[in-house]
C-alpha positions as CSV (number, residue, x, y, z in Angstrom):
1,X,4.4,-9.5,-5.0
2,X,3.7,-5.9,-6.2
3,X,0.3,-4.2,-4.4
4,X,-2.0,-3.8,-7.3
5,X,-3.6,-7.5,-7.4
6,X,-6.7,-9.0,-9.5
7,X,-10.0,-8.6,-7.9
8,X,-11.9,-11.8,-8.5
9,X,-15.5,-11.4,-7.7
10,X,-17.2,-14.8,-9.1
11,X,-20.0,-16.2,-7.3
12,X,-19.3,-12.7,-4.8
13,X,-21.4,-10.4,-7.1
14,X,-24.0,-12.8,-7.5
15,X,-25.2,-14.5,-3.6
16,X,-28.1,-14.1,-1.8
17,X,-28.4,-11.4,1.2
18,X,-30.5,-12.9,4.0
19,X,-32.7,-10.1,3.7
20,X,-34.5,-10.6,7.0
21,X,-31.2,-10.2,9.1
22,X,-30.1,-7.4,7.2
23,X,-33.0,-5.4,7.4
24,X,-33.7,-6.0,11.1
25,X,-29.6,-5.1,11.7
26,X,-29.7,-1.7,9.7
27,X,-33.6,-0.8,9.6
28,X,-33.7,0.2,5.9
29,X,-30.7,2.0,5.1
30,X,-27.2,0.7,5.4
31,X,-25.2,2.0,8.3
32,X,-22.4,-0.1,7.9
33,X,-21.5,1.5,3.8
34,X,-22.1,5.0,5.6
35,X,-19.5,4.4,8.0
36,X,-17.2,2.7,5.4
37,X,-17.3,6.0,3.3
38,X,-16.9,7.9,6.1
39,X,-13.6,6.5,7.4
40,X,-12.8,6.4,2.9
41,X,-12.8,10.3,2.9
42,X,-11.4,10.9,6.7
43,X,-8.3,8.4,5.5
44,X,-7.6,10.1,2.2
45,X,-8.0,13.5,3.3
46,X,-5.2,12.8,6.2
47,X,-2.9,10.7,3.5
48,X,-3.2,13.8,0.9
49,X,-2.7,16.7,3.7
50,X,0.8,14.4,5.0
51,X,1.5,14.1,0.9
52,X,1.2,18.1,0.1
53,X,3.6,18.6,3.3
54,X,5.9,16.1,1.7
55,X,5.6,17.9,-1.6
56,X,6.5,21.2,0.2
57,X,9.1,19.1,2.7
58,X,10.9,18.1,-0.8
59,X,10.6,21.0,-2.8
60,X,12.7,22.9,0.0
61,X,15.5,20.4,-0.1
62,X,15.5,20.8,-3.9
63,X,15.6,24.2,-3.4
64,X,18.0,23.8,-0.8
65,X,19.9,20.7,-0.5
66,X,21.2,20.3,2.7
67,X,21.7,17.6,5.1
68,X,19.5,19.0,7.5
69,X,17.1,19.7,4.6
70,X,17.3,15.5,3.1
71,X,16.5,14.6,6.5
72,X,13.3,17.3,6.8
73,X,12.5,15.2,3.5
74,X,12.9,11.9,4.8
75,X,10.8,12.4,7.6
76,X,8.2,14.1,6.1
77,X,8.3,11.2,3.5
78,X,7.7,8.6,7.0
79,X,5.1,11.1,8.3
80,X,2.8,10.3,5.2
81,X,3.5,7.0,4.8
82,X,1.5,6.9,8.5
83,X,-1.5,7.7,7.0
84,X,-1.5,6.1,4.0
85,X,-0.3,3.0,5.0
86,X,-4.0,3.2,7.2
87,X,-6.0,3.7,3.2
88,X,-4.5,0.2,1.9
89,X,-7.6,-1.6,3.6
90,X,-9.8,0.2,0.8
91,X,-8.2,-1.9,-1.4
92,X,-9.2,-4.9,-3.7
93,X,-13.4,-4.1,-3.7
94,X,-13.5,-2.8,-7.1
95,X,-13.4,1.0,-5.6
96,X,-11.8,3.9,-6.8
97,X,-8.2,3.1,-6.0
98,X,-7.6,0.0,-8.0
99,X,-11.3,-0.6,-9.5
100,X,-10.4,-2.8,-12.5
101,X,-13.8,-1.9,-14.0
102,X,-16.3,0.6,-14.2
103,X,-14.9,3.3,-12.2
104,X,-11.0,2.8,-12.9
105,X,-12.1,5.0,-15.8
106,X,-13.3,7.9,-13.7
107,X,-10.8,7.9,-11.3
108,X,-7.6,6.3,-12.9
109,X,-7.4,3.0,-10.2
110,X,-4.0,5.1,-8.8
111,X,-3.0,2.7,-6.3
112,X,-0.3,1.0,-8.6
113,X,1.2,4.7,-9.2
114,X,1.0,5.6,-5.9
115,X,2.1,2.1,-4.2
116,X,3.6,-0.9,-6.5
117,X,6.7,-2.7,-5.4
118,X,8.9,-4.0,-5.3
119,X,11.0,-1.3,-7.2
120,X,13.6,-2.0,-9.7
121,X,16.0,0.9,-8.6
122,X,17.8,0.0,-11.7
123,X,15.4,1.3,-13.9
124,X,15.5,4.7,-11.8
125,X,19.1,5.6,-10.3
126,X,22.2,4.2,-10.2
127,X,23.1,1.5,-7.9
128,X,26.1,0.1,-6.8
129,X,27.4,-3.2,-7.4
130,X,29.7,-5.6,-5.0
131,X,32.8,-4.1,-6.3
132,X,31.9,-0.2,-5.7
133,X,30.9,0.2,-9.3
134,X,27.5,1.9,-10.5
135,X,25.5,0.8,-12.8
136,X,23.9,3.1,-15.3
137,X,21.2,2.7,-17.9
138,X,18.8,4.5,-15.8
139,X,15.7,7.4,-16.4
140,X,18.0,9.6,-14.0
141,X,21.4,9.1,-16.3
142,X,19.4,9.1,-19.9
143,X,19.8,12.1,-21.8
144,X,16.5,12.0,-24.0
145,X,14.7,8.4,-25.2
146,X,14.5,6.1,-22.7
147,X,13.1,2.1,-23.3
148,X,12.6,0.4,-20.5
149,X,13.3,-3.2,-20.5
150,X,10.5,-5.8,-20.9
151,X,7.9,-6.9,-23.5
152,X,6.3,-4.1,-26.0
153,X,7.6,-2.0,-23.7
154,X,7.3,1.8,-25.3
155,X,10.0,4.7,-25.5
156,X,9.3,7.8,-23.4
157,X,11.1,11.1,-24.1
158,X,12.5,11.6,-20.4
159,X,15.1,15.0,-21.4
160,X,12.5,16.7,-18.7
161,X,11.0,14.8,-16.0
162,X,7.6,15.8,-15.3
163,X,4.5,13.6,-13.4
164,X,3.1,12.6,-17.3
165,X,6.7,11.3,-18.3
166,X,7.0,9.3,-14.9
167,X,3.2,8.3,-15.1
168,X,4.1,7.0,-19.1
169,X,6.9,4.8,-17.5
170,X,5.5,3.4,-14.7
171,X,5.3,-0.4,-15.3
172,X,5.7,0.1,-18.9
173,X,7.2,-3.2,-19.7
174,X,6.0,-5.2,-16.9
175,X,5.0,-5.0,-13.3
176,X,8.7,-4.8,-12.0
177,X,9.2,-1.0,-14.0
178,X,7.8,0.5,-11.1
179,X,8.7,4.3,-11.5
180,X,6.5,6.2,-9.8
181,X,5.1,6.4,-5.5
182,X,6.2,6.4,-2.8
183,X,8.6,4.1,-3.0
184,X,10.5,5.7,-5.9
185,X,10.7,8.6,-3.3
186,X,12.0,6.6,-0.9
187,X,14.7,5.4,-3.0
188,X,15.9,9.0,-4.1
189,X,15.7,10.3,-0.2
190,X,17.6,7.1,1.2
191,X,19.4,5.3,-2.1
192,X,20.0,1.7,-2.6
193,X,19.4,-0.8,0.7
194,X,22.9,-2.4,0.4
195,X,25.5,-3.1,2.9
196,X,27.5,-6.5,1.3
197,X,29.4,-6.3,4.4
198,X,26.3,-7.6,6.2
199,X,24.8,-9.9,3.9
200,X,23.7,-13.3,5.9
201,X,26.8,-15.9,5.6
202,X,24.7,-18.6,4.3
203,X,23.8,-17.5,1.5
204,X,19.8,-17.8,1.6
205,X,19.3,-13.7,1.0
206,X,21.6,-11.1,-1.0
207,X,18.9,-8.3,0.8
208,X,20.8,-5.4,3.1
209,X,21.0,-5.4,7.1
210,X,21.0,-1.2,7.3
211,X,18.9,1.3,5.5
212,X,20.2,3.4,2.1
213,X,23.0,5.3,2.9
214,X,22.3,7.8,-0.3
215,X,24.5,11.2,0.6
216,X,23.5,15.0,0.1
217,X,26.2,14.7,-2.4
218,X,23.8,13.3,-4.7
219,X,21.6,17.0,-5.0
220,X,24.9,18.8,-4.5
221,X,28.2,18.1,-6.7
222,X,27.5,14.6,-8.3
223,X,26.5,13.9,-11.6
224,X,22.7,14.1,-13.0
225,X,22.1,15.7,-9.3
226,X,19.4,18.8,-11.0
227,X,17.6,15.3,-12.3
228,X,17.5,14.0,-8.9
229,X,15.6,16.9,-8.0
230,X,13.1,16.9,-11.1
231,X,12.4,13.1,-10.0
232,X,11.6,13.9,-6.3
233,X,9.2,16.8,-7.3
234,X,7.6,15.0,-10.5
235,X,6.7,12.2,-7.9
236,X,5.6,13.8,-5.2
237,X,3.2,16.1,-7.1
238,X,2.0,12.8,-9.1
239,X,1.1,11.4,-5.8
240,X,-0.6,14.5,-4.6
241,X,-2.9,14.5,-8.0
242,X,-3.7,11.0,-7.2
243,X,-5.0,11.6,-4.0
244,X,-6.5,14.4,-5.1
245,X,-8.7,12.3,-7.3
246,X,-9.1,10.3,-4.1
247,X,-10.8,12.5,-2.2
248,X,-13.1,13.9,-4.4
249,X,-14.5,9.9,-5.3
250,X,-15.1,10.4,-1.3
251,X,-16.3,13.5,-1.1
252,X,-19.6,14.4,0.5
253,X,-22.0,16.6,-1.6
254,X,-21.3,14.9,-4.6
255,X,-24.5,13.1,-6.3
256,X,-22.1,11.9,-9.2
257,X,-19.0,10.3,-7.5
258,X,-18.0,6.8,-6.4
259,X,-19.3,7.6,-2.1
260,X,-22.9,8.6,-3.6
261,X,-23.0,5.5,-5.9
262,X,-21.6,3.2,-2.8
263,X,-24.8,4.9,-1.0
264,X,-26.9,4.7,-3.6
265,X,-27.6,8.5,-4.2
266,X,-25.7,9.2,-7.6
267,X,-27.7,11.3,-10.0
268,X,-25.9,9.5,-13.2
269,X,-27.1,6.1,-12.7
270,X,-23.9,4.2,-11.5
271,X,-25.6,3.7,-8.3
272,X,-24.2,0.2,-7.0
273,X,-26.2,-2.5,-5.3
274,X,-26.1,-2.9,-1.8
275,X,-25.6,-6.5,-1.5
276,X,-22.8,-6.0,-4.5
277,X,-21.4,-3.2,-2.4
278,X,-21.0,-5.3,0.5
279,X,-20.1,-8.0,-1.0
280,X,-17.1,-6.5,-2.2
281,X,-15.8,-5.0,0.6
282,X,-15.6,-7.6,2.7
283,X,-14.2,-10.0,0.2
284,X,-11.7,-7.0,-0.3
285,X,-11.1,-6.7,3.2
286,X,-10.3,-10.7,3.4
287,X,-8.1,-10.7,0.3
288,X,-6.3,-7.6,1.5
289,X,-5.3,-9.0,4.9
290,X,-4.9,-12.4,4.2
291,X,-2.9,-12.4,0.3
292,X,-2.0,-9.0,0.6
293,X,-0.4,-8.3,3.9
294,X,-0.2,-11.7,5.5
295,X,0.9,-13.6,2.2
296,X,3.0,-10.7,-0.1
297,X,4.0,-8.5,2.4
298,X,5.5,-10.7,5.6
299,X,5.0,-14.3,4.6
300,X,7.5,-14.0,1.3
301,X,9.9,-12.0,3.6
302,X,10.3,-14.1,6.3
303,X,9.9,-17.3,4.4
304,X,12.5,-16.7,1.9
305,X,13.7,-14.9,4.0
306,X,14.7,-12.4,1.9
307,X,15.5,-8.3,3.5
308,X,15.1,-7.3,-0.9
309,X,10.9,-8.3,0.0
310,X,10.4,-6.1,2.6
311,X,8.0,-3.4,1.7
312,X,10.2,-0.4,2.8
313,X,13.3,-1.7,2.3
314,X,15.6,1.2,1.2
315,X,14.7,3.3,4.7
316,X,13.9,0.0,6.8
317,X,10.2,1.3,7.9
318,X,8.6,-1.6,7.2
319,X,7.8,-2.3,10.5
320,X,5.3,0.5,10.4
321,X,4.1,-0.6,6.5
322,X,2.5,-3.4,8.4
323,X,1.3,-1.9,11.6
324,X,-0.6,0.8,9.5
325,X,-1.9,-1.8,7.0
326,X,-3.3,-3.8,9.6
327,X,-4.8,-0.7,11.6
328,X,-6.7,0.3,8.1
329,X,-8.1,-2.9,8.3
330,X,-9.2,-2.9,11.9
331,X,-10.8,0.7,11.3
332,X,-13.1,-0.4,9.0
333,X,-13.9,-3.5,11.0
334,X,-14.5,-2.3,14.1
335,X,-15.9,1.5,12.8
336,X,-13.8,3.6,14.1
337,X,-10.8,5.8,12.6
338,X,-8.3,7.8,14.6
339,X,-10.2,7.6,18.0
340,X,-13.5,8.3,16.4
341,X,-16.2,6.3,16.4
342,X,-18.3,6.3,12.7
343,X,-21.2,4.7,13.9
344,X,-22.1,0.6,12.6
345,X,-19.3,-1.5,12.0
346,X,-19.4,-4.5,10.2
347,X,-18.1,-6.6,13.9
348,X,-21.3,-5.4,15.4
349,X,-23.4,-7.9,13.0
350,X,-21.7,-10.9,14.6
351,X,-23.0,-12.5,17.2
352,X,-20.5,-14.7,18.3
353,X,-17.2,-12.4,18.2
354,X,-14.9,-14.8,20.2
355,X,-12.8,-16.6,17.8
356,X,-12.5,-13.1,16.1
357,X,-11.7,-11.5,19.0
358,X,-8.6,-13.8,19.8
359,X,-7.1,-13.5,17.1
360,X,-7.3,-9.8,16.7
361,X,-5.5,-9.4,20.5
362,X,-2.8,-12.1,19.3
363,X,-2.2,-10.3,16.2
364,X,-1.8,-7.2,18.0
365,X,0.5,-8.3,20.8
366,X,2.8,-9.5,17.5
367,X,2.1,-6.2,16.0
368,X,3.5,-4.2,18.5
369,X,6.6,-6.4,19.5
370,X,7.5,-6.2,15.6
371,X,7.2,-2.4,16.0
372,X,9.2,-2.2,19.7
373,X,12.4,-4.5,18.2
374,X,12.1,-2.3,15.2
375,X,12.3,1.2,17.3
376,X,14.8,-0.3,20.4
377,X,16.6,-3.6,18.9
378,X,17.0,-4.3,15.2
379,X,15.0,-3.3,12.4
380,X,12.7,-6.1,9.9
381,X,15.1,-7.0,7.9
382,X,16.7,-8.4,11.1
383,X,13.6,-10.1,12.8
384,X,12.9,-12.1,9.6
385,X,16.5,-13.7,9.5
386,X,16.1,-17.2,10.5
387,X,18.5,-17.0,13.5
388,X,16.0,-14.9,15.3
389,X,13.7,-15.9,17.7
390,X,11.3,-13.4,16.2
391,X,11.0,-14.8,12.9
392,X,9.1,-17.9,14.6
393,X,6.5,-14.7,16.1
394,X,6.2,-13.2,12.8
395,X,5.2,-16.8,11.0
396,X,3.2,-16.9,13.8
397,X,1.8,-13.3,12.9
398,X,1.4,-14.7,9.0
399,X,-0.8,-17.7,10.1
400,X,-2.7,-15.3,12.2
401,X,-3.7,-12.7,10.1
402,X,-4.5,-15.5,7.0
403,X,-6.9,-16.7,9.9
404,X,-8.4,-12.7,10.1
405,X,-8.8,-13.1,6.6
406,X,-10.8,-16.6,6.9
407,X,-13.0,-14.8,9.5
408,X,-14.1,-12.3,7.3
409,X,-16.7,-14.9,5.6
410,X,-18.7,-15.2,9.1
411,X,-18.4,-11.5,9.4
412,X,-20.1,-11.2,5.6
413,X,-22.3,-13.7,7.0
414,X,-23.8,-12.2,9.9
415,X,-24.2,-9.2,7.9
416,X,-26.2,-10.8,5.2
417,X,-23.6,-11.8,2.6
418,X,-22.4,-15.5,1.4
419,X,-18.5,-15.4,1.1
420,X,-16.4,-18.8,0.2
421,X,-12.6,-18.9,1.3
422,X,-12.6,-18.2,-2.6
423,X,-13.9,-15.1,-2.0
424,X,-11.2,-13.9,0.7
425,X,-8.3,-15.3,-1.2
426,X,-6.0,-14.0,-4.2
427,X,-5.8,-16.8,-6.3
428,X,-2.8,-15.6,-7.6
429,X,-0.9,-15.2,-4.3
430,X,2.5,-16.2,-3.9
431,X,2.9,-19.8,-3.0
432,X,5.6,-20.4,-0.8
């Protein structure tokens, strides 16, 4: 359920390119990987400008702790989850942000630092249990060693937190230790998504009906509260330095970083085949929308249903999680990113763009009535319950989008690549 998934390239890395097509669509050099890189670096720069006015947004309420101040923090926190929410598309084709080879070395693969879930807010604050009663046993109550549970996990001195002591613990133990992102800011700014007064009778979901209720108190006069504030600003700069590193694998004028070897201009020999290249981003792009934001990210929530799966459950903004996920994808898709058109998109390829097309204005319609209940009516973690005549839309949005994902293989096609359903499917995707 967490973001960072296996990338399985098999028979992916190794297809034929119907040369003939592809040379007569891009006349020599590829216009489709330019536009790619182009809407890589215009993404992260936005997602890292939004994540240093969060940095500054928190730093004042630590400075400063005030109600008015938590709420400055919590919407600058929503603010840059806008535009990186729109950077999760790059995902899953062996890039910079979650590479598993090659270039995770260069770059760090930061995207399950910067993004895993679900958290264990156990592991980082307290919580509160049915009876009123928190729990402790936390990185925020420890006074100096802390183990986190799960195998071989390793003891980190935590007496100051700082981004390298956050960065040791982060899924040290196992997946679930998730201790660093945005979602471990998330659950600082708004506190533990529970509300047992609301929890569905029947017993299918223990998840919350009503965002984190987490009070100033908590920077103010309660215990550990100058911790608090170390975790908020340790996070945020670790997700600044990760972004950082981002935008420089993007960067133009750069012969020896991950855009020049996508184009095949870098000076160090890491320059990566064009028919590998594409390859792997649409196969990412199929992956990501279809086992990643179709399959982990709405089909386990409303299937379960369960409010604890949705991806921002502590401030209920997951409606926008999965309009800006699936707005990443369509920008590299159709080309274009914030209005701006980067030139050849990988839709222009195909000839026959009906099928496609329906589905994409379906999807959409379900997109935006997600997002309007959300704003006017009742948040997710609402829709999903299955009383709701919205949850039926929503399964109906899952199907959809795991269709998307299917099309991706005559997108690849008309653009000179061979893709199986394989290929646009995490085989280790929850089965529900």
């Amino acid at each position: 359920m967490r973001t960072q998934k296996k990338i399985i390239i098999s028979s992916v890395l190794t297809m034929a390119m119907v040369a003939s097509t592809a040379q007569a669509f891009f006349g020599g050099k590829n216009e489709v990987l330019t536009a790619y890189a182009d809407i890589a670096i215009a993404s992260y720069t936005d997602a890292l400008n939004d994540a240093k006015s969060m940095q500054v947004a928190i730093k004042d309420f630590t400075k400063n702790p005030t109600t008015m101040m938590m709420e400055n923090a919590k919407a600058s926190w929503l603010n840059a989850r806008e535009s990186y929410g729109q950077t999760e598309a790059f995902r899953l084709s062996n890039g910079p942000i979650d590479a598993e080879e090659g270039w995770h070395t260069v770059y760090g693969a930061p995207e399950g630092q910067l993004n895993a879930w679900p958290l264990d807010e156990n592991m980082v604050d307290y919580t509160m249990d049915a009876k009123g009663k928190k729990t402790s046993g936390n990185i925020i109550d420890a006074k100096g060693a802390f183990t986190p549970s799960g195998e071989k996990s390793k003891t980190v001195n935590v007496s100051n937190i700082t981004p390298d002591v956050l960065a040791a613990l982060n899924e040290n133990g196992g997946d679930a230790n998730v201790a660093t992102g945005y979602h471990a800011i998330e659950f600082l700014l708004w506190g533990q998504d529970q509300d047992y007064a609301n929890f569905i009778k029947d017993g299918i979901t223990t998840g919350a009906l009503i965002a984190g209720q987490r009070t100033v108190a908590d920077y103010t006069t309660a215990k550990n509260a100058d911790r608090r504030k170390q975790y908020l600003n340790a996070a945020s700069a670790l997700i600044v330095s990760d972004l950082e590193s981002m935008v420089v694998a993007w960067g133009k004028g750069d012969n020896s970083n991950y855009r020049a070897a996508l184009l095949g201009n870098n000076t160090s020999d890491k320059n990566i085949d064009e028919k590998t290249a594409l390859s792997q981003i649409f196969s990412g792009l199929g992956v990501f929308i279809k086992s990643e934001l179709a399959n982990e990210r709405i089909a386990v929530a409303v299937l379960t249903p369960s409010e604890e799966d949705e991806h921002s459950c502590f401030s209920d903004n997951t409606h926008r999680d999965i309009a800006q996920n699936y707005q990443g994808f369509k920008n590299i898709l159709f080309g274009t990113y914030n209005g701006i058109d980067y030139g050849v998109a990988p839709i222009d390829a195909l000839k026959d763009k009906s099928k496609l097309m329906a589905l994409i204005k379906s999807a959409d319609a379900k997109v935006n009535k997600i997002n309007a209940l959300a704003q006017i009516s009742r948040h997710f973690d609402y829709q999903i319950r299955p009383n709701d005549p919205q949850a039926k839309q929503i399964k109906k949005l899952k199907n959809e989008l795991r269709a998307i994902g299917d099309q991706m293989i005559n997108v690849a096609k008309a653009n000179g690549i061979n893709l199986s359903v394989g290929d646009v499917t995490d085989g280790e995707e929850t089965q529900l």
